[in-house]
C-alpha positions in Angstrom: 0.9 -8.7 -3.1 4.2 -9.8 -1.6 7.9 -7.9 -1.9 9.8 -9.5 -3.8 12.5 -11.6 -1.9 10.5 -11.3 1.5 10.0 -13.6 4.1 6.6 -14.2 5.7 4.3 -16.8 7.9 1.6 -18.2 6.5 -1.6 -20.3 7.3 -2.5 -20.8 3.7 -2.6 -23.6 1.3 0.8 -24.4 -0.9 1.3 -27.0 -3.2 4.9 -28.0 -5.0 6.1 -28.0 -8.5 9.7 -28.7 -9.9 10.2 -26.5 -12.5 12.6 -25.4 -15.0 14.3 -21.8 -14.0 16.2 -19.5 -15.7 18.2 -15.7 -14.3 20.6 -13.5 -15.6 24.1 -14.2 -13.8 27.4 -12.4 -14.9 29.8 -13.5 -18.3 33.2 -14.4 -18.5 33.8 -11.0 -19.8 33.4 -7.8 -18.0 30.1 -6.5 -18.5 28.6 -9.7 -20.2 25.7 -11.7 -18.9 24.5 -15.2 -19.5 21.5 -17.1 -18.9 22.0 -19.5 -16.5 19.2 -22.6 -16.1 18.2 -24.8 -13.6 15.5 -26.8 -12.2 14.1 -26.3 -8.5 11.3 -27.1 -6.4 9.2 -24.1 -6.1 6.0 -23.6 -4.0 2.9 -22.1 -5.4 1.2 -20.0 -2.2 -2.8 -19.7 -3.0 -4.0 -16.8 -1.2 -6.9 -14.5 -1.5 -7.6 -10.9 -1.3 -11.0 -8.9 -1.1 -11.3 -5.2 -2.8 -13.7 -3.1 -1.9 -15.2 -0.2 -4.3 -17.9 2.2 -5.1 -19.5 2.2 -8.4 -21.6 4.8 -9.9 -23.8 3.4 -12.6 -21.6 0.6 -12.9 -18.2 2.5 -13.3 -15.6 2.2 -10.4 -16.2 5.5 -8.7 -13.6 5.0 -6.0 -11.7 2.0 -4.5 -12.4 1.9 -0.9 -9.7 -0.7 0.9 -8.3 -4.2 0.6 -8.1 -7.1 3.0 -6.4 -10.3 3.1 -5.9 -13.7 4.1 -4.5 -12.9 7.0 -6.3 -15.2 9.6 -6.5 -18.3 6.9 -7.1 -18.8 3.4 -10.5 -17.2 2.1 -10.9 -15.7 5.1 -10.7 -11.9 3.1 -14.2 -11.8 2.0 -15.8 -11.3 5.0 -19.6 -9.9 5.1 -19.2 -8.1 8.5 -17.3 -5.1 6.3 -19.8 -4.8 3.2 -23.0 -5.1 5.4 -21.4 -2.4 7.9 -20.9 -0.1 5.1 -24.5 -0.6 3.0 -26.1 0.0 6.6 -23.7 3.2 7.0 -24.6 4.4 3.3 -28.4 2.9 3.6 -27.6 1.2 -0.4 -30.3 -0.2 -1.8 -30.4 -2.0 -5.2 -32.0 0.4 -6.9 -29.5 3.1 -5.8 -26.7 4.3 -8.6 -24.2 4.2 -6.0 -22.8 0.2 -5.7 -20.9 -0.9 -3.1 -19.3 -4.1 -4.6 -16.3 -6.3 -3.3 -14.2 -8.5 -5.7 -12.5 -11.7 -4.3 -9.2 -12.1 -6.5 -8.0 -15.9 -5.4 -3.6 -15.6 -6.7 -0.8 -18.7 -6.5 2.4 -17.0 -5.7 5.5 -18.5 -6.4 7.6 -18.8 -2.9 10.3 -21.2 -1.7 9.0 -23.2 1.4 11.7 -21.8 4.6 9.9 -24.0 7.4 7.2 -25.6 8.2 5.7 -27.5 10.9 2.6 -29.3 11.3 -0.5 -27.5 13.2 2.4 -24.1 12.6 2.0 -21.2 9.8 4.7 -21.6 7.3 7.7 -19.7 6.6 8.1 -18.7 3.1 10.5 -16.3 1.1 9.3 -15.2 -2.2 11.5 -14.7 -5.4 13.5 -11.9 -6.6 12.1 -9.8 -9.4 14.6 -11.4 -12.1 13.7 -15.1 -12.2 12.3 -16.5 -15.2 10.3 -19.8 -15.7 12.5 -21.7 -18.1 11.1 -22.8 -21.6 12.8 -25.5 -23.9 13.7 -22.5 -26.2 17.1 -20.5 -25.5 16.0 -17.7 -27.5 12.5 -16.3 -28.9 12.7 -13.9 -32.1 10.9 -10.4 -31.3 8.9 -9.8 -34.7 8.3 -6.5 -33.8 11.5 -4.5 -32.3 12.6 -1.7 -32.1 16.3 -0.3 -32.8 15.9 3.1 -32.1 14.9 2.3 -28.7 17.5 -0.2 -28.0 15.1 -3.4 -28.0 17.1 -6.2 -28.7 15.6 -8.6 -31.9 16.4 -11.9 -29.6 15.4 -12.4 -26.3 15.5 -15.1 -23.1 12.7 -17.6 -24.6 11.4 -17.3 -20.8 8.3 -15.4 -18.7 9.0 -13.9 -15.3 8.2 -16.3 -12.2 5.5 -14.0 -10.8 1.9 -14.8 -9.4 -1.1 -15.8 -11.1 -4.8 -15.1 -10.9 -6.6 -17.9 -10.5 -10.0 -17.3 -10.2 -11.8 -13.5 -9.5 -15.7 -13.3 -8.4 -17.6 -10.6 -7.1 -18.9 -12.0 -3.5 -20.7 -8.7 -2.5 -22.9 -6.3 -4.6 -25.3 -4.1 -2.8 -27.3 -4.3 -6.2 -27.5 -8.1 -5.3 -29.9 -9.4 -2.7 -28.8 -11.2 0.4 -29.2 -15.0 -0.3 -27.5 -13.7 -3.9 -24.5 -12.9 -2.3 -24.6 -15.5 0.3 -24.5 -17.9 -2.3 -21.8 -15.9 -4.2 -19.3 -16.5 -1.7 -20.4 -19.9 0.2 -19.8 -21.3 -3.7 -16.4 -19.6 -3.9 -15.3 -21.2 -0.5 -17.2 -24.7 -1.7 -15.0 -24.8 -5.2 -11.4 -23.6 -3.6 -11.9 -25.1 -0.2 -12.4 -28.4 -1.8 -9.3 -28.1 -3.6 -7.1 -27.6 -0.6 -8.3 -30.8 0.7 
């Protein structure tokens, strides 16, 4: 996950959208607010990030560590890590202890800085308090609430924030080798196809 209105390089794939946008900007009277809308090119950012956890009898036991895209898209799930620690642990598929890493592929909306051929890209994500326009001003809240100062009407809009795309388990030391071999050699296949 990226802070919000960061700058960072980049290796990974982006594609553009122009979409409609929407923020909160100041009234003409002291203290008021509007909703101001416009439409910008934004770029979605589709990265991938590997989690690593220990089940017991199929419940998440403990979450072990995290790794990204770092050296190029998909490049996260990498098998070095979960055979190093099923060797450490001696796992077997019969054991209740799982070791078991989830690949979580995200699009993040960023705004493209620079970018040169053959170069990583420099991107700046969004502040926290952009919303993707909707052809709606306003959207009725059916269920509000006064005495907690919920307003009944609303911006008819959703944050800009990232969006899961696609989540598969590429390692399970329940699984056998050419199980999760395939597992992740198919993930690569479908996404690295799209990039192309």
């Amino acid at each position: 996950m990226h802070a919000s209105n960061s700058e960072h390089y980049t290796s990974c794939p982006m594609f553009a959208e122009t979409v409609r946008l929407a923020r909160w900007a100041e009234g003409d009277l002291p203290g008021s607010r509007r909703l101001v809308r416009f439409s910008m090119e934004i770029y979605w950012l589709r990265e991938s990030e590997t989690h690593f956890a220990y089940y017991w009898d199929g419940r998440i036991f403990r979450e072990s560590s995290t790794t990204n895209d770092f050296y190029g898209f998909l490049t996260s799930p990498t098998v070095e890590v979960y055979e190093r620690t099923v060797n450490l642990f001696s796992l077997t598929a019969t054991d209740r202890l799982e070791y078991r890493a989830t690949t979580i592929i995200s699009e993040y909306p960023v705004q493209l800085i620079k970018a040169e051929p053959g170069k990583k890209s420099l991107v700046k994500t969004f502040s926290s308090d952009i919303f993707l326009g909707s052809e709606d001003d306003y959207v009725r809240i059916e269920n509000y609430d006064y005495d907690k100062g919920e307003p009944d009407w609303v911006p008819g809009d959703v944050l800009l924030k990232p969006r899961t795309v696609d989540e598969v388990v590429t390692f399970s030391s329940k699984r056998s080798e050419e199980e999760n071999d395939r597992s992740l050699s198919d993930l690569r296949a479908r996404w690295m196809e799209v990039v192309r």
